[in-house]
MIBANU-313287 format. One record per residue (C-alpha): x, y, z; residue in three letters; residue number from 1. Coordinates in Angstrom, 3 decimals, m for minus. Each point is the difference from the previous one (the first is absolute). Last residue first. Layout:
BEGIN
atom east=X north=Y up=Z resn=ala resi=NUM
...
***
This chain:
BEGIN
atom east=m22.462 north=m2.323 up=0.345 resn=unk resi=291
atom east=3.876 north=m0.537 up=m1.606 resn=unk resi=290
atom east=m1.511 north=0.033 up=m3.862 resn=unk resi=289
atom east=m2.812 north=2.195 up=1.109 resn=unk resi=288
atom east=2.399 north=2.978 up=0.659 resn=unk resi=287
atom east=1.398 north=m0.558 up=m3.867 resn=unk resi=286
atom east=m4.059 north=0.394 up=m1.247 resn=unk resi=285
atom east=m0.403 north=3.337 up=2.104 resn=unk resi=284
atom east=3.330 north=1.821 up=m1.485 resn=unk resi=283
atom east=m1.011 north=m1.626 up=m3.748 resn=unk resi=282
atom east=2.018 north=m2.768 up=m2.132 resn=unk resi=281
atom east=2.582 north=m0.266 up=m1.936 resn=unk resi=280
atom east=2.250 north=1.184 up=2.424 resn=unk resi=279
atom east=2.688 north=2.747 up=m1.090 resn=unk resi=278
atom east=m2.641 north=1.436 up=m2.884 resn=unk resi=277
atom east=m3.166 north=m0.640 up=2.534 resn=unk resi=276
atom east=1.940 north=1.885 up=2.799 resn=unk resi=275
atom east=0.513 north=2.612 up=m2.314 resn=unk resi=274
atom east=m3.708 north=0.416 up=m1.344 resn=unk resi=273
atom east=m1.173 north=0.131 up=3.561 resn=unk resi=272
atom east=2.501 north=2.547 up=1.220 resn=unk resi=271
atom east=m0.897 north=2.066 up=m2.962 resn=unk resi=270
atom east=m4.526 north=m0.460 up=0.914 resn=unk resi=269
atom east=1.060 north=0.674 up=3.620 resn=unk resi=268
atom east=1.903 north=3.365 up=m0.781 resn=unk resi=267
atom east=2.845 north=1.591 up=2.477 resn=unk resi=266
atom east=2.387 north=m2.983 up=0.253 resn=unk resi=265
atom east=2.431 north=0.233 up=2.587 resn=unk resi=264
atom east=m0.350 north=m3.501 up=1.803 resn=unk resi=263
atom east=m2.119 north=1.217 up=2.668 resn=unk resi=262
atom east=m2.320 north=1.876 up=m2.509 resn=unk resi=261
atom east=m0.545 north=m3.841 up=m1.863 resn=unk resi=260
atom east=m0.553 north=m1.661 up=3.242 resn=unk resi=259
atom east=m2.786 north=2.788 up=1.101 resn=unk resi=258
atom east=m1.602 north=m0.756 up=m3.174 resn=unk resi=257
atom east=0.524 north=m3.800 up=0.395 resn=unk resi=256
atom east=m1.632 north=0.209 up=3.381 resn=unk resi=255
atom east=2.014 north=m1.175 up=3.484 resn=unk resi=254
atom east=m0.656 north=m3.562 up=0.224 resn=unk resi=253
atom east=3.314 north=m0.841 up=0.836 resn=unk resi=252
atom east=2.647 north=m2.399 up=m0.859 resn=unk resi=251
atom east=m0.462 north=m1.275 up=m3.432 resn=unk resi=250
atom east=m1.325 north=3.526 up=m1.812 resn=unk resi=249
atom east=2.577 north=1.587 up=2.714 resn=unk resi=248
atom east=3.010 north=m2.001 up=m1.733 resn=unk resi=247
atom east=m1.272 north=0.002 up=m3.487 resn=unk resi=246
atom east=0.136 north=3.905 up=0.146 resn=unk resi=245
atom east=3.713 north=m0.202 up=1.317 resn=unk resi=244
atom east=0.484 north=m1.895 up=m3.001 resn=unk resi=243
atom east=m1.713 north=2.619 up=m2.054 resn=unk resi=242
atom east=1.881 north=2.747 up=1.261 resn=unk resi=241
atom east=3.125 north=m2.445 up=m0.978 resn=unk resi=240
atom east=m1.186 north=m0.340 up=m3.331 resn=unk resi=239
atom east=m0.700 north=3.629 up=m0.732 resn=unk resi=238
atom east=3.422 north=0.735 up=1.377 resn=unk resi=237
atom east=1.751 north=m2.232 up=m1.858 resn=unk resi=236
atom east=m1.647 north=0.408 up=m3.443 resn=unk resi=235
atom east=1.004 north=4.387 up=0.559 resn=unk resi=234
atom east=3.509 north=m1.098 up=0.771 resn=unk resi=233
atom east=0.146 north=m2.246 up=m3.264 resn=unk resi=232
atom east=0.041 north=m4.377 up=0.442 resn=unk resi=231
atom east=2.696 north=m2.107 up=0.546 resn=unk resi=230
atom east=0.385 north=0.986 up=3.905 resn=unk resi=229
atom east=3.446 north=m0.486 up=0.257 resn=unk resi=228
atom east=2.158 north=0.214 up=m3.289 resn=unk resi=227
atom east=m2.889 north=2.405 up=m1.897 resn=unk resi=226
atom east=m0.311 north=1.634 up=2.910 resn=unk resi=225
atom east=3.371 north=0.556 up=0.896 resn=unk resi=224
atom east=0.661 north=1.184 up=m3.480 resn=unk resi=223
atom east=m3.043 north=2.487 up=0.375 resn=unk resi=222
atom east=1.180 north=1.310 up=3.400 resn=unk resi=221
atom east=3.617 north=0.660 up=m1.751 resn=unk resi=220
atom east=m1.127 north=2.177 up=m2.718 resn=unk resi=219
atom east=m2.084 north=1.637 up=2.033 resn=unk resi=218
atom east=3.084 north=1.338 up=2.023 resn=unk resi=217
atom east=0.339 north=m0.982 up=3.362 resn=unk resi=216
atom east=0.025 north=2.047 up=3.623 resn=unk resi=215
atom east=m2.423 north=m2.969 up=1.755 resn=unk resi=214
atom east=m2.387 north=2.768 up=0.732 resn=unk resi=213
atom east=0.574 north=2.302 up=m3.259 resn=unk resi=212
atom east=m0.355 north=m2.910 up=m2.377 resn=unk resi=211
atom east=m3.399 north=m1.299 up=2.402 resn=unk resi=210
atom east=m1.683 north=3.629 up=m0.728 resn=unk resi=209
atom east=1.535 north=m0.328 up=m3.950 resn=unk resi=208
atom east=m1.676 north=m3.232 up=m0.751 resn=unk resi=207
atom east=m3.793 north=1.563 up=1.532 resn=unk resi=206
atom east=m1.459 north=m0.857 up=2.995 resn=unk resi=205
atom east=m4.138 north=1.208 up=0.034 resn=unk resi=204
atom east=0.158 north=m1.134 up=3.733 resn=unk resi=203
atom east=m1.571 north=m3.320 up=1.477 resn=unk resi=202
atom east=2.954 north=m2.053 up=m1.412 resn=unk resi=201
atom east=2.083 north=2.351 up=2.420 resn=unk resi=200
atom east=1.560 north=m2.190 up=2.758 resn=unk resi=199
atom east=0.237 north=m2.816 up=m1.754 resn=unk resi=198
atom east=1.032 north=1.599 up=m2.999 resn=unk resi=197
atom east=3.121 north=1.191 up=1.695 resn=unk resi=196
atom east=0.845 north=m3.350 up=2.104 resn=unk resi=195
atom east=0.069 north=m1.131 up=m3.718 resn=unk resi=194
atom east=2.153 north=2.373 up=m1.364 resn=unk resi=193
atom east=2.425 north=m0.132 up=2.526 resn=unk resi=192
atom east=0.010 north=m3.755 up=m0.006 resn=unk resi=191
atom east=0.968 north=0.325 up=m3.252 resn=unk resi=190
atom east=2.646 north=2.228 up=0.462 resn=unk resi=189
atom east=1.626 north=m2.331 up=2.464 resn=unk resi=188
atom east=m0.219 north=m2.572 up=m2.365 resn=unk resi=187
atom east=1.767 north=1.712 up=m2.416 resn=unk resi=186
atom east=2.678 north=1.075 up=2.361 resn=unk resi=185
atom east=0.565 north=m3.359 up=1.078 resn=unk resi=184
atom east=0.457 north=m1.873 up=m2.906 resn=unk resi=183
atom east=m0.058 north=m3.745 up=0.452 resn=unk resi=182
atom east=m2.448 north=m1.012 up=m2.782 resn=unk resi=181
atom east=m2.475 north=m2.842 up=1.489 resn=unk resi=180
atom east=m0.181 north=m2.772 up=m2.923 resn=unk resi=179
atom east=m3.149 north=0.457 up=m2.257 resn=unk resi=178
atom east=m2.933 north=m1.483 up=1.374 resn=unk resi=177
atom east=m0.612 north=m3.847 up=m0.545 resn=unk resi=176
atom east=m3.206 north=m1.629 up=m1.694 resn=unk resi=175
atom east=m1.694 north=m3.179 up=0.734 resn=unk resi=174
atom east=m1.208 north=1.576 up=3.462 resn=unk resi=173
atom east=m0.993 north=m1.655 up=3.625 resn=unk resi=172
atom east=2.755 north=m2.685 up=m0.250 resn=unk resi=171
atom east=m0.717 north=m3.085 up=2.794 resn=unk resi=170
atom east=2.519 north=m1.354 up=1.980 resn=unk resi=169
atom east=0.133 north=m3.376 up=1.239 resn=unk resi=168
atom east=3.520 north=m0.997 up=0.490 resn=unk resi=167
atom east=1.094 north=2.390 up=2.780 resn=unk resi=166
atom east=4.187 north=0.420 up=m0.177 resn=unk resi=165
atom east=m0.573 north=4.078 up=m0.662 resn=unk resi=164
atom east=m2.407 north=0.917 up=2.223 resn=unk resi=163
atom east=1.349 north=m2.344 up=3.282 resn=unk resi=162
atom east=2.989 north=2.210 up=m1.334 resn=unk resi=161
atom east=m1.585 north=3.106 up=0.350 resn=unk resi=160
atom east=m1.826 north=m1.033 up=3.340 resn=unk resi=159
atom east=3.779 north=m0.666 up=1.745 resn=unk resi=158
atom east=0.945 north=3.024 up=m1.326 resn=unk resi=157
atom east=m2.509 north=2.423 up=1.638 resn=unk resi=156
atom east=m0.038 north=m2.331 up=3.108 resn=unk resi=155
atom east=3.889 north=0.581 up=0.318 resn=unk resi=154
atom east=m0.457 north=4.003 up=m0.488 resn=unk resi=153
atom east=m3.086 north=m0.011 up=2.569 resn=unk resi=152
atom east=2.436 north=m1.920 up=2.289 resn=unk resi=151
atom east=2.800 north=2.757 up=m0.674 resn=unk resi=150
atom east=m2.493 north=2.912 up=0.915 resn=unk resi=149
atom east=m0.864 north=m1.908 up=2.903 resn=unk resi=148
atom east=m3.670 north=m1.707 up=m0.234 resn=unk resi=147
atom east=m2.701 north=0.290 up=2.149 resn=unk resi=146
atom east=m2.607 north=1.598 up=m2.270 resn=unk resi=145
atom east=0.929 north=m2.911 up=m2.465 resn=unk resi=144
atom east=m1.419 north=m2.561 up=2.257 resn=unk resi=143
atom east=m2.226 north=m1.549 up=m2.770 resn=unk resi=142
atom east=2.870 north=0.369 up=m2.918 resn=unk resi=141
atom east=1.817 north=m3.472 up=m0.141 resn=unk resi=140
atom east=m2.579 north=m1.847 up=1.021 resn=unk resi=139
atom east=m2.726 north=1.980 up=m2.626 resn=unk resi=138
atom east=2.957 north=m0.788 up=m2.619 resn=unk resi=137
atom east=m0.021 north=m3.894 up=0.710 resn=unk resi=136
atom east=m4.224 north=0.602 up=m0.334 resn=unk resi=135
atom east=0.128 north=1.745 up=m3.618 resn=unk resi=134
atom east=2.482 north=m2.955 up=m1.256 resn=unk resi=133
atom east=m2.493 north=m2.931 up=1.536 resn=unk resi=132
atom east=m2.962 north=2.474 up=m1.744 resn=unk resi=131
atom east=1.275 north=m0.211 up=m3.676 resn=unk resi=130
atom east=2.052 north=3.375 up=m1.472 resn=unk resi=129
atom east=m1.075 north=2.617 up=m2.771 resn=unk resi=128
atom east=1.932 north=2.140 up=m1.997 resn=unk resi=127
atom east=0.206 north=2.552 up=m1.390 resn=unk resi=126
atom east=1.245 north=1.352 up=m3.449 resn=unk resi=125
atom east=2.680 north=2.254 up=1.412 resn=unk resi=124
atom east=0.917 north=m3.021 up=2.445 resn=unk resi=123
atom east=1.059 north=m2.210 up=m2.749 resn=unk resi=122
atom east=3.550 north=1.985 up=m0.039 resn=unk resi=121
atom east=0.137 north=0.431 up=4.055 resn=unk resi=120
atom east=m0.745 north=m3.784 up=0.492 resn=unk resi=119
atom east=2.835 north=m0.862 up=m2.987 resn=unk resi=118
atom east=2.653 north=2.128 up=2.357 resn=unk resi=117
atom east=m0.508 north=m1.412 up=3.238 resn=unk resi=116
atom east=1.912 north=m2.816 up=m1.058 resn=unk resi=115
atom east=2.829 north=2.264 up=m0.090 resn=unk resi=114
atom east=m0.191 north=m0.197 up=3.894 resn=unk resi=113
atom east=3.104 north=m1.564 up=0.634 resn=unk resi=112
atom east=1.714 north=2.285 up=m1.524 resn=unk resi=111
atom east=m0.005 north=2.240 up=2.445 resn=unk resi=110
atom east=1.641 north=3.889 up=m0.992 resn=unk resi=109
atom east=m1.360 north=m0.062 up=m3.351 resn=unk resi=108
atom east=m3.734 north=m1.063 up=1.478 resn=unk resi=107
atom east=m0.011 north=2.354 up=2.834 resn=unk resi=106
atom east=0.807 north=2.959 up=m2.581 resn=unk resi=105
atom east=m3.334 north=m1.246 up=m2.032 resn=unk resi=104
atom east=m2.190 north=m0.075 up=2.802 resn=unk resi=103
atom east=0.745 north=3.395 up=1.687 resn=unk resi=102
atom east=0.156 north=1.777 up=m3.550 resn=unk resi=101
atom east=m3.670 north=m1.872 up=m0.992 resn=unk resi=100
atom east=m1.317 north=0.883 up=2.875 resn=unk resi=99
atom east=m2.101 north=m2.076 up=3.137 resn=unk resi=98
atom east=m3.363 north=m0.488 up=1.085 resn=unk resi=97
atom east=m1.550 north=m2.537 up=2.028 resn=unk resi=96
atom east=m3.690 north=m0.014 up=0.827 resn=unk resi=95
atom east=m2.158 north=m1.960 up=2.193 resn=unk resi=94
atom east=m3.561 north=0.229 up=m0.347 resn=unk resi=93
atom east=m2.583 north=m1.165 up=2.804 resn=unk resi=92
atom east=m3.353 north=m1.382 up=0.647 resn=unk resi=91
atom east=m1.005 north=m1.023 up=3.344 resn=unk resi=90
atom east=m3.024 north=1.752 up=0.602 resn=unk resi=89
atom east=m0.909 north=1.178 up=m2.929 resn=unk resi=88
atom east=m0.390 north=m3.303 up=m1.194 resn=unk resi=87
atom east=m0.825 north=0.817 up=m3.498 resn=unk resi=86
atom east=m3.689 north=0.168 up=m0.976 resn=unk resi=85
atom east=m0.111 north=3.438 up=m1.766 resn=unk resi=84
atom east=2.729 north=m0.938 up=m2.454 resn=unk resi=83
atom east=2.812 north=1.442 up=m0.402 resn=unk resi=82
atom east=1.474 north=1.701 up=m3.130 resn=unk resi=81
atom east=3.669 north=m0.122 up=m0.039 resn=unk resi=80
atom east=2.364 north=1.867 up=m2.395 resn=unk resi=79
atom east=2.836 north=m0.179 up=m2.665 resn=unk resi=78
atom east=2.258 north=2.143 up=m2.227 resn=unk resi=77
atom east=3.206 north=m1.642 up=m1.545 resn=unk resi=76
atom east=2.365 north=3.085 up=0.406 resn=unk resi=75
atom east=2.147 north=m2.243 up=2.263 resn=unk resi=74
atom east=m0.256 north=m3.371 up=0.352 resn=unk resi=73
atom east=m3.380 north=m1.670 up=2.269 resn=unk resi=72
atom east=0.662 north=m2.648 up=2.016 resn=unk resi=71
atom east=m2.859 north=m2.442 up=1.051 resn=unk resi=70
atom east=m1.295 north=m1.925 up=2.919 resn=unk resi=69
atom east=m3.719 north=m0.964 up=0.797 resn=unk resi=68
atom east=m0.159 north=m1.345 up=3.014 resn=unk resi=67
atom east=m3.945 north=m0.162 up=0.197 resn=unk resi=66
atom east=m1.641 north=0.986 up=m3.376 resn=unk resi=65
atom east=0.318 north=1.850 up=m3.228 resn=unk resi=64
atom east=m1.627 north=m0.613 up=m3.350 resn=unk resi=63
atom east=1.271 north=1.505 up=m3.077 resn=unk resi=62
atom east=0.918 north=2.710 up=m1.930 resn=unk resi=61
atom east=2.828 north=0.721 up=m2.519 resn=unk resi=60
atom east=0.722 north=2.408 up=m2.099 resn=unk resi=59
atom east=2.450 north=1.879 up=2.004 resn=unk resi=58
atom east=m0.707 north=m0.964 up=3.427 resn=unk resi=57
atom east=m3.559 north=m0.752 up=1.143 resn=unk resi=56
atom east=m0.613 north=m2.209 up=3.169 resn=unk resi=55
atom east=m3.803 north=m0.192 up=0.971 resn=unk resi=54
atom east=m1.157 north=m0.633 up=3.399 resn=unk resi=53
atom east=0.372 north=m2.742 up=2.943 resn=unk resi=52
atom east=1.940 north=0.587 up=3.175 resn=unk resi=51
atom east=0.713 north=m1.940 up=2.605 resn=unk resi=50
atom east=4.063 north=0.849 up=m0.435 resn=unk resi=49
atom east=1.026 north=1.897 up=m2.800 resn=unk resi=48
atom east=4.010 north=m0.288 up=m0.507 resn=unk resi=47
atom east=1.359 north=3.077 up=m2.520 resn=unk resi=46
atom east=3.996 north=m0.215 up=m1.206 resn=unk resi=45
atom east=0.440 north=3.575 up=m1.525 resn=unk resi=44
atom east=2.958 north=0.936 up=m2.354 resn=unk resi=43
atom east=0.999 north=3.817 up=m0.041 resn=unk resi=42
atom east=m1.080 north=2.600 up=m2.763 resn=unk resi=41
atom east=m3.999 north=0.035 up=1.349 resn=unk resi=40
atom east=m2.842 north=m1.004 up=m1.907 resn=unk resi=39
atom east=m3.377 north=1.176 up=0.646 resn=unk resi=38
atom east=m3.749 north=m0.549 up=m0.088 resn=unk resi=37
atom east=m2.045 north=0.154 up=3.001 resn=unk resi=36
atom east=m3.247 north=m1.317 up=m0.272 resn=unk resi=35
atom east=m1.085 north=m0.103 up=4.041 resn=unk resi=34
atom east=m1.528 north=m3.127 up=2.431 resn=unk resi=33
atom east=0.963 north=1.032 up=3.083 resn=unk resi=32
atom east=2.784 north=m1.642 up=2.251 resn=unk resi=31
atom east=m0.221 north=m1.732 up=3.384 resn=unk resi=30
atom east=3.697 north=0.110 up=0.439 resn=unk resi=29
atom east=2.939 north=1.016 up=m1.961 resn=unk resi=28
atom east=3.382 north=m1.515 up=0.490 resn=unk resi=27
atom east=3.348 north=1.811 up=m1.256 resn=unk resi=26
atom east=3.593 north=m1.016 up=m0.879 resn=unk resi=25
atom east=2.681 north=2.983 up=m1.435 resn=unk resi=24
atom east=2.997 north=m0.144 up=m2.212 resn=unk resi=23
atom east=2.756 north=1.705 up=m1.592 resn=unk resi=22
atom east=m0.715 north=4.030 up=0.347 resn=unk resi=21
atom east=2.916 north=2.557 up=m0.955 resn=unk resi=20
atom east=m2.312 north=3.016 up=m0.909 resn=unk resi=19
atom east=m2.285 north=m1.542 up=3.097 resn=unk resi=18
atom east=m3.314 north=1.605 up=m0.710 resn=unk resi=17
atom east=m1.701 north=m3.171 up=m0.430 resn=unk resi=16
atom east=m2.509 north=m2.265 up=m1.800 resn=unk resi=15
atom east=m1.079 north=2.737 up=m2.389 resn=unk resi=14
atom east=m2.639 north=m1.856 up=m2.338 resn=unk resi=13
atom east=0.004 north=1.833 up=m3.037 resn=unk resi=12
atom east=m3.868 north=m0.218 up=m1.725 resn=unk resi=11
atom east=m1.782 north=m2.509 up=m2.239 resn=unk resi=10
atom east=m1.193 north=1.254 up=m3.354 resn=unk resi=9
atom east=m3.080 north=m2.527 up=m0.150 resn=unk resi=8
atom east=0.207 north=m1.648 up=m3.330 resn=unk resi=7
atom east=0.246 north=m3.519 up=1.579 resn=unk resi=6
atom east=m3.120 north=m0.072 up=1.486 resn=unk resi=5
atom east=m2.129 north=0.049 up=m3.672 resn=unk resi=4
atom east=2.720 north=m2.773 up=m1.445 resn=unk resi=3
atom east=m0.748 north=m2.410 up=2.906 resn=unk resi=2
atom east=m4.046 north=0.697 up=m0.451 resn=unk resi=1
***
């Protein structure tokens, strides 16, 4: 099952707007059980509070439950699926995020907090925390709402090195992605391209309709492709139509015709045939998996 989840394509996660952004803390109540997969280019501390589910990130998957505290790296895609007897009524997710550029800059100019710099490393494997760790952060982060900016800045810290001094940790993945590249202007090309598909994965796109959006040469969308995406333009965006597919097959019982129309594909019997190539295994037989 762990290597049938973990070929989802997952999608771009846009946490903000901000072209200069550094951090943000947010709290979720009473959520809904959804299959959202994504990664996002900042790091993401996540605290689940009364809440039990399944955790997968990367390859992993396993059991959550009650203060359940992990941070996620960036580019290491990861979701949530609750499960229908959660305590909806007092369940709750905090969520800190925060950039790489913020983070690293804070870290030359204060030594102090080079420690921070092993938790960031392991972080784009995952990792896991125990429950005494999960509940010092849920102190730190329960009035949030309240805070100053400069108070929300302290707690941010404070949590990151309550992070990076915790002694039971657990790894979510053996392996480790390839070390973030700092380049700018690729990665805002990238994001280009993806904000692109997302909004036009249900349109015949071709390589030279996203070459004259982004105002590229092909040349340049296939090497970005191959760097980013490690797979052909035409791979991507049948993989990410089926992602979105695996989304509504685990989140609504709309019909798998209707799914595969939704997700731009024209014939039932092709979509079926592709979604058994990417998945091993049938649109109706994958929705069973998460009934």
């Amino acid at each position: 099952m762990i290597e049938k989840v973990s070929v989802l394509k997952p999608t771009i996660e846009k946490v903000s707007n901000q072209r200069d952004f550094s951090w943000r803390i947010h709290r979720y109540d009473c959520c809904d059980a959804q299959f959202d997969w994504h990664y996002h280019f900042e790091y993401e501390v996540v605290l689940h509070r009364h809440l039990s589910g399944k955790l997968f990130a990367g390859d992993y998957i396993g059991e959550i439950k009650h203060n359940n505290l992990t941070i996620f790296g960036p580019k290491l895609p990861h979701t949530v699926i609750h499960e229908a007897d959660s305590d909806k009524q007092n369940n709750s997710t905090y969520i800190l995020w925060f950039s790489q550029q913020w983070i690293n800059q804070l870290i030359n100019q204060l030594p102090e907090l080079n420690n921070l710099k092993s938790l960031l490393s392991r972080s784009i494997q995952g990792l896991q925390f125990d429950e005494l760790t999960a509940e010092r952060v849920f102190q730190l982060l329960q009035e949030h709402q309240a805070f100053s900016p400069a108070m929300g800045f302290s707690r941010l810290i404070e949590v990151l090195i309550i992070l990076s001094e915790a002694k039971q940790v657990k790894r979510l993945n053996t392996y480790s992605l390839p070390e973030i590249e700092d380049n700018p202007k690729e990665l805002k090309l990238v994001r280009k391209i993806s904000n692109y598909i997302e909004l036009n994965y249900r349109n015949n796109i071709q390589v030279i309709d996203l070459c004259n959006e982004i105002h590229v040469s092909e040349s340049t969308v296939y090497r970005l492709f191959e760097r980013h995406f490690v797979c052909s333009f035409s791979n991507h965006v049948k993989e990410f139509r089926i992602g979105k597919a695996c989304e509504l097959l685990v989140n609504s019982n709309t019909s798998i015709a209707v799914i595969a129309d939704l997700v731009g594909f024209s014939n039932l019997s092709n979509f079926n045939r592709q979604f058994k190539q990417c998945k091993q295994m049938t649109p109706k037989q994958f929705r069973l998996l998460f009934a």
